[in-house]
N, C-alpha and C positions, 0 to 999 in steps of 0.2 A: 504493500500500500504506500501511495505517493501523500504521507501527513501533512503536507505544503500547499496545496492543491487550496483554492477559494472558491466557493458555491455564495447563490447569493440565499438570501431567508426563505424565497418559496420554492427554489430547486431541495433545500433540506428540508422543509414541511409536508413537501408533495410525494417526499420518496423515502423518507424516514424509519417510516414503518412497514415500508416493502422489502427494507435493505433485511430491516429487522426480523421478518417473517421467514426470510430467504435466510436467515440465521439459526431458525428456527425459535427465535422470540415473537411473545405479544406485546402491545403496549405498554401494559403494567410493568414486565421483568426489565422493558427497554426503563421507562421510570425510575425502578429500582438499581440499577445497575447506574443510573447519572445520579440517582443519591450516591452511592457507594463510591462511587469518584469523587464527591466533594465532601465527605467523611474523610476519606484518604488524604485530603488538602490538608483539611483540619488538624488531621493527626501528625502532619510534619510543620505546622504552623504556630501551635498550642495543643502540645498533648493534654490526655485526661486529667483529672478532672476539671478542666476549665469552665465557666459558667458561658454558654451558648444561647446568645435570644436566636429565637429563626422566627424568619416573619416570610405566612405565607399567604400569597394571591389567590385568586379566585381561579385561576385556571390552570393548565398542567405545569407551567414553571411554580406554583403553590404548591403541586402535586407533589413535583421533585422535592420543595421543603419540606411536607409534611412526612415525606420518607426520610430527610436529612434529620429530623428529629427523633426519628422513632430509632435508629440507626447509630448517632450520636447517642443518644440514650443508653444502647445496649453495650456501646465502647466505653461507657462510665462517665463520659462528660455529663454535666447540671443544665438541663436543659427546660426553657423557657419559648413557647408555643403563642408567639401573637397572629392570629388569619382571621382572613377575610375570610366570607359564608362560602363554599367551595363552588363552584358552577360546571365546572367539566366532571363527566361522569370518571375521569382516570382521580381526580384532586379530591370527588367525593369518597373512594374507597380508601384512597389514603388518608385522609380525615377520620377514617371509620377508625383504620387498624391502628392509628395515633391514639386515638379515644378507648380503643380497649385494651391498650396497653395502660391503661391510668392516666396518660397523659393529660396536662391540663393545659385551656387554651385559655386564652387573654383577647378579648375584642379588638379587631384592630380598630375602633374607635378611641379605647384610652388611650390613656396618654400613661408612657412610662420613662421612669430616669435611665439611661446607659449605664449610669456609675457600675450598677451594680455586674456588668457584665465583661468581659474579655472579650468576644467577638460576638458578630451578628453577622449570621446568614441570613443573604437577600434572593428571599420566591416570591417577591412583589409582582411585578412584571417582567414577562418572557419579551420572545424575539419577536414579536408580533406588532406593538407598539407601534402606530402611527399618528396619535394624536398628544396634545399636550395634556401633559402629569397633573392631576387636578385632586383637592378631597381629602379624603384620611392618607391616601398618598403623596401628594404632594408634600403632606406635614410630614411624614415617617419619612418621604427622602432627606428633608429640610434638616430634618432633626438627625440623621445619622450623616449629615455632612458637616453638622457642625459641633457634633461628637469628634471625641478623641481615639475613639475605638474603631478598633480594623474592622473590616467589612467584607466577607465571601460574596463573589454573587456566580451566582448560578445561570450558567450559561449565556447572560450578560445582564449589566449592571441597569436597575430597573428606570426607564425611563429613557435608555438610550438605544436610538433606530439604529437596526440590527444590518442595514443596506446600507444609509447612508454618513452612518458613527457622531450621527449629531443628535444632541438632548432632548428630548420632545419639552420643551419648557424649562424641563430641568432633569438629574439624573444620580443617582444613588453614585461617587466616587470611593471607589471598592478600591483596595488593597490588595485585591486575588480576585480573579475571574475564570470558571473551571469553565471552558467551551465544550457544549457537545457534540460529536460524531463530524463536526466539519467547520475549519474556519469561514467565517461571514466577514463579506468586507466591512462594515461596521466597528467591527473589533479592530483593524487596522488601518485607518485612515480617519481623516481631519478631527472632530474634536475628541474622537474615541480615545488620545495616548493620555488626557489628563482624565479619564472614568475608568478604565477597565485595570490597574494596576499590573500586576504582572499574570499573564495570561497560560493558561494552559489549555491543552487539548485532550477530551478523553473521548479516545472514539467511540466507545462501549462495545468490541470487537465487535463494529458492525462494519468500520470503514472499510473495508475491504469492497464489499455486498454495497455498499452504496456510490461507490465510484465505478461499478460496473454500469451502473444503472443512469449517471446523468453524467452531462460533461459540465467541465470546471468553467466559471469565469476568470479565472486568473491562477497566478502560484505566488509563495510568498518567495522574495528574493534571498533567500538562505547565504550562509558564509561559504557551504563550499560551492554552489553555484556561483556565484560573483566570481571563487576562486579560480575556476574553471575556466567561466567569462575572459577573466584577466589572462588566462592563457590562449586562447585562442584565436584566431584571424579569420576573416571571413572568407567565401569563395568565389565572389564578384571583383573583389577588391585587386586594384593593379600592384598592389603593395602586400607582402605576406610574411612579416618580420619571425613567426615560431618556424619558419618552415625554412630557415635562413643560419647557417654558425652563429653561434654570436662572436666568432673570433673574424669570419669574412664578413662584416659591416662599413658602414660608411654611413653620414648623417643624413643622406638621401634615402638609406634604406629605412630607416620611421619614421618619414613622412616631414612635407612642410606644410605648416599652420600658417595661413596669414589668419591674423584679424585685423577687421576694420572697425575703429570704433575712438573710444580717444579726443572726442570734442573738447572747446573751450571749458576747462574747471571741471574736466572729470575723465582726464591722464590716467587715475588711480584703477579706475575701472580694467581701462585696455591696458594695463600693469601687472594686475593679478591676473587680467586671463592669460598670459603672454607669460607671464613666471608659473602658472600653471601648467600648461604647454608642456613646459619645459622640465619641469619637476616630476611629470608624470611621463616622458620620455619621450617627446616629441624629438626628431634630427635638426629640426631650423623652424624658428618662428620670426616670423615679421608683422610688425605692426604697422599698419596706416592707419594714418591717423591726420587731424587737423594739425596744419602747421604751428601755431599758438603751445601745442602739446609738446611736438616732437622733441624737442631737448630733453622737457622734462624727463620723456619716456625712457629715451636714451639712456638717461643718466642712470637713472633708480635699476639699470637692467644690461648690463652690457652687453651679454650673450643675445640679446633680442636687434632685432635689424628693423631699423623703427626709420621710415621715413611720410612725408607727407602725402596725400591718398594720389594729389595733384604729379608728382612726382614718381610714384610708387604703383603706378596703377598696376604696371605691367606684370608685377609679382603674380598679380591672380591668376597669370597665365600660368606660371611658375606653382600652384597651391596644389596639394592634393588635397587638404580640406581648406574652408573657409569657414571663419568666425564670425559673426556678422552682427553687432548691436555693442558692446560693452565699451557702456560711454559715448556712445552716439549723440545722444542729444534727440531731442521731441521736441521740436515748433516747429508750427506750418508754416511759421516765419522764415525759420533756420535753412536757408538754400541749400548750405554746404553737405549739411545734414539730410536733408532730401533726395537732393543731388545723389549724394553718393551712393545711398539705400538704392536709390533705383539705379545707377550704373553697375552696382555689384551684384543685384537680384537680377539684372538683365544677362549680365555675362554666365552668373551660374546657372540660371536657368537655360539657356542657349546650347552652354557645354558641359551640363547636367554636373557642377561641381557640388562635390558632398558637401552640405553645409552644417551651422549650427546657428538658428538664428536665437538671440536672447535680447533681454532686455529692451532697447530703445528699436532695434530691430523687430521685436515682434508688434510694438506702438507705430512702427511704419508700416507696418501687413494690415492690422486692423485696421489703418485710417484708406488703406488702398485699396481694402475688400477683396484684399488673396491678389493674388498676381494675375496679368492677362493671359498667362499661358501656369502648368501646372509648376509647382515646385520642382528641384531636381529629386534626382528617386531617392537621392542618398539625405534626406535631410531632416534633423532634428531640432524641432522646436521645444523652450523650455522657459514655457512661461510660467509666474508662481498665482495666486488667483487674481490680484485685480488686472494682470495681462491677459488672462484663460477667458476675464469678460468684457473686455477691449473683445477682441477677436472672436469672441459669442454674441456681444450686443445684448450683454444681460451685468448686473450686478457683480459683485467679489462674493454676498451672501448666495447666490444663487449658485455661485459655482461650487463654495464650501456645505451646500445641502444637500451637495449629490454627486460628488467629486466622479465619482465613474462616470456617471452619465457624461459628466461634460468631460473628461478626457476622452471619451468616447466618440461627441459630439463630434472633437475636435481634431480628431485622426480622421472621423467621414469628412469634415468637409474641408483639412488641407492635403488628404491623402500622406501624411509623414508622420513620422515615430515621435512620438509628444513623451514631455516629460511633466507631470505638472506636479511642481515644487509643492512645498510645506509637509506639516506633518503628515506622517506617513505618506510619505511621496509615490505617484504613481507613474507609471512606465506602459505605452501603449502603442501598438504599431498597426498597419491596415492585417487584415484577416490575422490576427493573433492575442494569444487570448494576453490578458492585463500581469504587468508586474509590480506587489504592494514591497514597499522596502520598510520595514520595522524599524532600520538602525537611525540611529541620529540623535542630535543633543538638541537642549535649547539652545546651547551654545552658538550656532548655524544663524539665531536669528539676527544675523550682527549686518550690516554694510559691507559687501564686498563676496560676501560667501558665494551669494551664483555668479559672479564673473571667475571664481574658481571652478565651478562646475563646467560652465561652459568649456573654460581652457582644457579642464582632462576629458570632457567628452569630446570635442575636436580632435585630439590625441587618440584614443581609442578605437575614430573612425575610421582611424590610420587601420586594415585588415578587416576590420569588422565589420557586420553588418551594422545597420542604426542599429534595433533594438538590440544588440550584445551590448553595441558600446556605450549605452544610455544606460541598459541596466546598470554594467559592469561600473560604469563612473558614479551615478548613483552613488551605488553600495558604498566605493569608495568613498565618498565624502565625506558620507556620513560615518564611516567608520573611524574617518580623519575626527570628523568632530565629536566623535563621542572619547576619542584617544587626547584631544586638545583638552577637552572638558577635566580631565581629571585632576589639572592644576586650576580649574576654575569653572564654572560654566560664566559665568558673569565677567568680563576684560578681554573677554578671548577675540582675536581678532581675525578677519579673513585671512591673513596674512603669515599667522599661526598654524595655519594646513600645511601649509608647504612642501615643510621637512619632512612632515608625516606622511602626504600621500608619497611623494618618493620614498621612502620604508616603506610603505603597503605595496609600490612596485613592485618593490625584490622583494618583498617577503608579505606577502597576501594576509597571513596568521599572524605577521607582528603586533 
């Protein structure tokens, strides 16, 4: 079984219990066996006898609580039973065998102190959730978020959409989150990294029986996938550095990066992607850039071949990939900056040059409504959300309520490998299914971090197909910034990758 694999909530609702049956389980043992997985949490989180509140919902994620208590119960934990009146005919039997065990329940209308407790398990609400958190629940999330006490939650954290990983109003921020039988993008992407704490999966050996049966929306980008990634070169590519000594090299053989970008008063931009570049093992980078810059650029970077766009056109003939945005500059005013958007999207499109368009680059796609002719085949775009809605013609919130969809969106109608930045970053190419990247700090959310990104997915394009080398950089970044992070999350600067993505070069597991 492939444990990596994304389903979205109604591919696992619709087939759940077929997987189950084909296991030869019914619903109930499927029930009992997701209790017993988050029993098992418990028991490595706060052995016995800890005092356990579980609080359970009306429908089968109540179900699974009212089995986490009877269960906890019999492992010797002090357990305390607050539910709502049961509604699903699975939550009303285990309501039953809760009650004839002795157990006693607690309305979920009182009102009770935490003090008295070590943990609480959350059967509030299941993955089903698409309206806002209202009521005795509302209060019960309210109140265990501004508790001190950790928080289980059962298959996910009550109140958070289980497709699109944003709060329906608001949402229980758990401590531990035991997934069952299949990861949901919800649990990986946009507001889902600050509610679901640290995540587990239990398939309840069905997974095997349920991924015979639907296909995935996506995989999660795992460490030795990336690993792999970073080793490999693509079979389109006129450039194929693994397949090559590395004692017969020369700096033509990994490729040259132009980037064009580098406007008036934002040098620093076309700096880091261009040290990026270069740190993630590019053979030659050149920057064009606005005249006003180029000393600057020069100076902060000597390995980099930095001259004015005016001057330097010619390079692009010379590129195997191009950069395209970092420090451009956005005014309809700005000629230079227009200008050059469109002489460089005209040449690569023309001579199908791989590209990587970001930042001010993708505020020139938007304002141009996609090019008169397609993208080149090779090209990655990687906008973070309020570029995803430039280029949608929709909001930044509209993009963060449904991050797939609109990465989705945004592969059909530029035809190219999108990356769309922020937590839990997504990775999407035409006919393929989506990649969620887990890794990464807050650290990242500083000035400067995606003209890092840009510079080593340019570099990566170098043999690869787009999506290797979008995921592959991805990972990387983010593995830079969770490794920066550790002398700080807070001061950490774009500029702080550096050293590290070169260490994650030569050594992937560093």
């Amino acid at each position: 079984m492939n444990r990596d694999n994304v389903y979205t909530t109604a591919t696992i609702r619709t087939c759940e219990l077929a997987a189950a049956e084909a296991c030869g389980l019914d619903a109930k043992q499927l029930m009992q066996r997701a209790a017993q997985a988050c029993v098992q949490k418990l028991q490595q989180v706060c052995p016995a006898p800890a005092r356990i509140l579980v609080l359970c919902g009306p429908g089968n994620n109540g179900g699974d609580a009212w089995f986490v208590a009877r269960y906890a119960q019999q492992a010797h934990y002090q357990v305390t039973v607050v539910a709502a009146e049961p509604k699903s005919e699975l939550a009303k039997q285990a309501a039953v065998a809760w009650r004839e065990a002795d157990g006693r329940v607690i309305d979920l209308a009182e009102t009770l102190s935490l003090n008295e407790f070590d943990w609480v398990v959350d059967g509030l609400l299941g993955n089903g959730v698409n309206r806002e958190v209202s009521g005795h629940y509302q209060r019960w999330v309210e109140t265990l978020n501004q508790s001190a006490v950790p928080v289980l939650s059962i298959d996910i954290p009550s109140g958070l959409n289980s497709d699109s990983g944003q709060p329906q109003g608001l949402a229980v921020r758990a401590r531990d989150t035991v997934t069952m039988i299949a990861w949901k993008p919800g649990l990986l992407t946009s507001a889902a990294v600050d509610y679901v704490g640290h995540l587990t999966l239990a398939d309840l050996d069905v997974g095997r029986a349920f991924e015979q049966q639907q296909s995935r929306l996506g995989h999660i980008l795992t460490d030795g996938v990336a690993e792999r990634l970073l080793q490999v070169s693509g079979t389109d590519s006129a450039v194929h550095p693994s397949k090559v000594s590395q004692q017969n090299v020369h700096k033509g053989t990994f490729g040259h990066i132009v980037i064009v970008g580098g406007g008036p008063g934002m040098a620093g931009a076309a700096i880091l992607a261009g040290q990026a570049a270069l740190r993630s093992g590019a053979g030659k980078v050149s920057v064009l850039c606005h005249p006003d810059s180029r000393a600057i650029i020069a100076q902060a970077q000597p390995e980099l071949m930095v001259e004015s766009f005016a001057e330097g056109r010619h390079r692009l003939e010379q590129a195997t990939v191009v950069a395209l945005g970092p420090g451009l500059g956005f005014n309809l005013e700005n000629a230079w900056a227009r200008d050059t958007w469109r002489e460089v999207m005209s040449h690569c499109v023309e001579r199908n040059v791989p590209m990587v368009i970001d930042a001010d680059g993708l505020n020139w796609l938007a304002h141009a409504d996609q090019c008169s002719q397609p993208l080149p085949q090779h090209t990655v775009l990687t906008p973070h959300p309020a570029e995803a809605a430039r280029l949608l013609g929709c909001s930044a919130a509209v993009i963060q309520n449904d991050r797939v969809q609109a990465i989705q969106q945004l592969v059909e109608n530029f035809s190219a490998t999108v990356v769309l930045k922020g937590a839990g970053t997504l990775v999407a190419a035409p006919q393929q299914s989506l990649w969620f990247c887990r890794r990464g700090s807050s650290a990242l959310a500083t000035a400067g971090t995606g003209d890092v990104l840009t510079g080593v997915i340019a570099t990566l394009l170098v043999g690869r197909t787009p999506v290797e080398a979008a995921a592959a950089a991805v990972w990387l970044h983010a593995r830079a910034g969770e490794i920066a992070a550790l002398d700080g999350e807070r001061g950490t600067l774009a500029s702080d990758l550096l050293p590290i993505i070169r260490q994650l070069r030569n050594a992937p597991n560093y």
